[in-house]
Structures are given as C-alpha cells and as structure tokens.
N, C-alpha and C positions, 0 to 999 in steps of 0.2 A: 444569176442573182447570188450575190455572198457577200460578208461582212467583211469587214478589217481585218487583219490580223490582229490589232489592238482590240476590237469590239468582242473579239472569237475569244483572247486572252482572259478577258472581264469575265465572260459569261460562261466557260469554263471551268466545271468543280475540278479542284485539285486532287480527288479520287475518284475514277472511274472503273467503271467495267467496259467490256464490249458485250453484246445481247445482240447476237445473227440467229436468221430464221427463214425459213421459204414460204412466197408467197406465188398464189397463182397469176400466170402475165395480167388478168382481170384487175385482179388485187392491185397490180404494183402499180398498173396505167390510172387506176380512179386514185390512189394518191399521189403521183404526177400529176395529175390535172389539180389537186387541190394544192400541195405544194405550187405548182405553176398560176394559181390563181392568186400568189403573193402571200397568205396568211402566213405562211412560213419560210424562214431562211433555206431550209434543206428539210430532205427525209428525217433525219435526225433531229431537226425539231418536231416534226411533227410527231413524229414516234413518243419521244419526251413527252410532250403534251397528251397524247391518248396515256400513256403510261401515270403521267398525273392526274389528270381526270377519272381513269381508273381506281386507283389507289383512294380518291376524295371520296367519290360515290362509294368505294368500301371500306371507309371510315379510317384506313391505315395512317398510322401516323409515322413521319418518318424526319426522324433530327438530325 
C-alpha cells in the first residue's frame, strides 16, 4: 500500500525531523495489523497521528 510520489510531495512538511525508538515484536505486529487494516498509508502515518492526538488531548499547541 503507498501513495504517489506526487500525493507523498503534497503531504509532506518542508521541515522534518526523524523520531526512532524500539519497540517490543508484540508492539510492532499489533501496529502492522492496524496499519494493514488500511486506516493508514504507512507506520509513519500512523505514528504522526498517535503523535497528534497525543499532543490535542494535552492541549499543546503547535504553529
């Protein structure tokens, strides 16, 4: 499952970091399965999204 290279371009901020971390095989297969169950393009979405819904629930605000 992946997007365009056009689509990847668009939704792409023009400043990044990278954010690496270990996870136990447990951890990484139950977000495989979610990942894999379509909600999201890649790990990297999904990651993004806990990382924003995180951030909302604790009210950070970020411009």
């Amino acid at each position: 499952m992946g997007m365009s290279a056009t689509k990847q371009e668009k939704r792409r901020p023009r400043d990044t970091r990278v954010v690496s971390g270990r996870v136990s095989p447990q951890m990484f297969e139950a977000v495989i399965k979610i990942v894999d169950s379509g909600n999201y393009v890649d790990m990297t979405d999904y990651l993004r999204d806990m990382i924003r819904k995180d951030l909302k629930e604790r009210k950070v605000i970020i411009q």
